[in-house]
N, C-alpha and C positions, 0 to 999 in steps of 0.2 A: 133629444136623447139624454136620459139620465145615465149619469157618469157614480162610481160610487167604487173609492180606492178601499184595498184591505190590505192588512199588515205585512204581508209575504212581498210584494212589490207588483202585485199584479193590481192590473183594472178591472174591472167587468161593464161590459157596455148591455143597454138593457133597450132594444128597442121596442120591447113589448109583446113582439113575435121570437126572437132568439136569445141568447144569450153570450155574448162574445168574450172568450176568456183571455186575455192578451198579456203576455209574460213581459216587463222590463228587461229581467237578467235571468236569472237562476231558476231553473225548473224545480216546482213543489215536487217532496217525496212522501210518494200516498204507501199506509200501507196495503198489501192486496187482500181485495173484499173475498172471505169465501161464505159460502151458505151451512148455515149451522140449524139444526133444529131443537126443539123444545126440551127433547129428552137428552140431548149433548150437554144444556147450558145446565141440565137439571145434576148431570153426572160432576161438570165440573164445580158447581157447589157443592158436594158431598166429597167428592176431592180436595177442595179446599177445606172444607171442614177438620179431615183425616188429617190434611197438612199442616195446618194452626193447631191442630190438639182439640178441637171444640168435639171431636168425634173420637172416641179412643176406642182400642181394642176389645172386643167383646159387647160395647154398647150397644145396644137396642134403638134400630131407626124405626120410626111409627109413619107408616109411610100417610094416614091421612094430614097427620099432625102438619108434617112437611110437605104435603102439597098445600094446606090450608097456609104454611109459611112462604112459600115461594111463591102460590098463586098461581098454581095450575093441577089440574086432572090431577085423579088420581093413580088413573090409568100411565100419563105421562113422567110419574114417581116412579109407578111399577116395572114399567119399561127400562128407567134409567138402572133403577135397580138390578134388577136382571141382565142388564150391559156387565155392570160391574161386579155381579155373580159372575158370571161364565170369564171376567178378569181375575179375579182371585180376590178381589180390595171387600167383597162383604159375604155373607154365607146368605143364603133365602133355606132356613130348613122347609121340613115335609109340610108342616102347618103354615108353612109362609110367615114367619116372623123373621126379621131380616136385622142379623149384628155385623158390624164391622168385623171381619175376618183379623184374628190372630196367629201369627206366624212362628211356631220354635224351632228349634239351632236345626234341626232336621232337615225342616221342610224349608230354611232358608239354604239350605245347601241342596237341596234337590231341584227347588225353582231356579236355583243360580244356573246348575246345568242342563237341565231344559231351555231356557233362557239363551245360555251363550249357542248351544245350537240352531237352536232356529234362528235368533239373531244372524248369524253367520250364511245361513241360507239367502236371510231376506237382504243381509247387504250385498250379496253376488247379486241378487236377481235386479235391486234397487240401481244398482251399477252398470250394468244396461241400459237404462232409462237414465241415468244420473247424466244432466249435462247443466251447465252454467246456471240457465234458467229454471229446469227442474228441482232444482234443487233450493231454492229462493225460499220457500215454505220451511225450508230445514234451517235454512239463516235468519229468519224472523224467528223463530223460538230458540235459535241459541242468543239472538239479541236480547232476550227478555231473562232466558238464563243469567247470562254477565250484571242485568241491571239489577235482579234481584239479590244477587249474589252483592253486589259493592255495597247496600245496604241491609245484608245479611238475613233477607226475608223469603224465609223457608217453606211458607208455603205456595208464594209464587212461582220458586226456583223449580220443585219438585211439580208444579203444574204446568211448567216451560218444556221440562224432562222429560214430562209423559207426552206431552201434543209434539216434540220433539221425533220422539221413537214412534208415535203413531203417523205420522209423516212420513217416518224412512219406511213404517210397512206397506204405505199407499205408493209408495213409488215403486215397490216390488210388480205392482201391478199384477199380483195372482190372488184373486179371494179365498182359496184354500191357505193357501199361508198367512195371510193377512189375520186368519181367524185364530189359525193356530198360535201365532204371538200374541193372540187377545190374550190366551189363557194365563200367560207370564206376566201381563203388562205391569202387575206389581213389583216387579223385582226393581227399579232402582231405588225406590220407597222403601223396601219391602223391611227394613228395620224399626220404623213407624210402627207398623202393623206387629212388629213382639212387645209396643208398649214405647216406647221410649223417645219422646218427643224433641229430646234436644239436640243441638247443634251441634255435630259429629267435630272430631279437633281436625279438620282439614281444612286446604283452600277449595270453597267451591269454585270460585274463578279459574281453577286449576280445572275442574271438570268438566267445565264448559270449554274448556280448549280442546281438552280430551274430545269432544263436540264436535269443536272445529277440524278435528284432526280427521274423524272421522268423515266429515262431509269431503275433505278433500282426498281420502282414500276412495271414497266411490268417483269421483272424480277421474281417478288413476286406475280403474279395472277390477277386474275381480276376486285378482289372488290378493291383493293391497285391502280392497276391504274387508276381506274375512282375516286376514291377521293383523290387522289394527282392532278390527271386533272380539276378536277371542283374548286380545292381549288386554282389551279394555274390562271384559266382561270378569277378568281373573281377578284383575286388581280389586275391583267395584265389590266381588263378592270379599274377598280378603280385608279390603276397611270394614267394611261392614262386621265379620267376622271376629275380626279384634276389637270393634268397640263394644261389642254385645256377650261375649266369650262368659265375660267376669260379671257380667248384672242381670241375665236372665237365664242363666243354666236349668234352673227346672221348669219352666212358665208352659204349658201346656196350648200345642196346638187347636186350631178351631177344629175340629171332627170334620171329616172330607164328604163332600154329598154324596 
């Protein structure tokens, strides 16, 4: 029987037929596997894009160009595309040419309030269903929140944020609302998309608590989540609000399909 130790403190015994995984001390902490598809991994490179700046507002995505870049279907481009039309994060006009969607002071205050409501529904409903383990998905991407955060890297932070909040609408467990918060899911980005790629004067650590605060209000019921959520959702539009007030006043929204 080969014997063959690795760094964690465990052994593995190999007789050929099984595999025996035998702990010294300390149990490994895995993170939990979920199933992702083609057009998911395709959206969050285009999210990442938007979020480093390599995609700015009004820019023109070529959706063969970018499948020839990622190396997949073209179909599995247009698909992701279309996810993030019906989000708000790119426009697909009538001819199908597809820009990153630009946001002005208007329509950042109008998606704010669509936003804090449905949000507010999905955390009552999410709150139900919210228990210890449920909610474990919503603590792995505030983990990744806090790490991108202490080295101030703004595009992971805001794709921590978005798989974050698409987590609390899966926990709502109703596909009618879950759709309907697709249509806002830009709003905690949503000052990225008037143009403006730098680093807001706040602590993001601080908003990843805010995070935490949340996950432990569905925790606590449903009148606790919807006023932790509206009290979150005021604040969010308010930074946002004062740092954009005084450098994009006239910047013209994307035309609405």
């Amino acid at each position: 029987m080969a014997r063959v130790r690795i760094e964690s403190g465990a052994q593995i015994f190999d007789n050929g037929q099984t595999i025996l995984l035998m702990m010294r001390s300390q149990a490994i902490s895995l993170e939990r596997i979920t199933s992702i598809t083609k057009v998911e991994l395709v959206q969050r490179s285009i999210l990442e894009a938007i979020f480093s700046g390599k995609l700015r507002p009004g820019d023109r995505i070529l959706e063969a160009k970018l499948a020839s870049q990622l190396g997949v279907a073209q179909a599995t481009v247009n698909g992701a595309l279309l996810e993030l039309h019906s989000q708000g994060v790119v426009f697909k006009s009538l001819n199908k040419s597809t820009t990153v969607r630009r946001f002005g002071p208007d329509e950042l205050e109008a998606l704010f309030l669509v936003r804090t409501s449905l949000e507010c529904v999905a955390a009552v409903a999410a709150s139900r269903n919210a228990t210890p383990k449920t909610v474990e998905p919503l603590r792995l991407w505030l983990d990744r929140m806090r790490s991108a955060a202490r080295v101030k890297d703004l595009s992971n932070f805001y794709l921590a944020d978005y798989e974050f909040h698409q987590e609390l609408y899966r926990l709502s467990d109703n596909e009618f609302l879950f759709r309907a918060c697709q249509a806002v899911a830009a709003a905690p980005f949503a000052y990225l998309l008037s143009g403006n790629i730098e680093l807001m004067p706040i602590s993001y650590l601080d908003i990843a608590d805010d995070h935490e605060e949340i996950i432990e209000a569905l925790l606590k019921g449903e009148a606790k989540s919807a006023e932790v959520i509206v009290r979150k959702m005021k604040g969010w539009l308010k930074v946002q609000f004062e740092f954009l007030k005084d450098t994009l006043p006239t910047r013209k929204a994307t035309p609405k399909s």
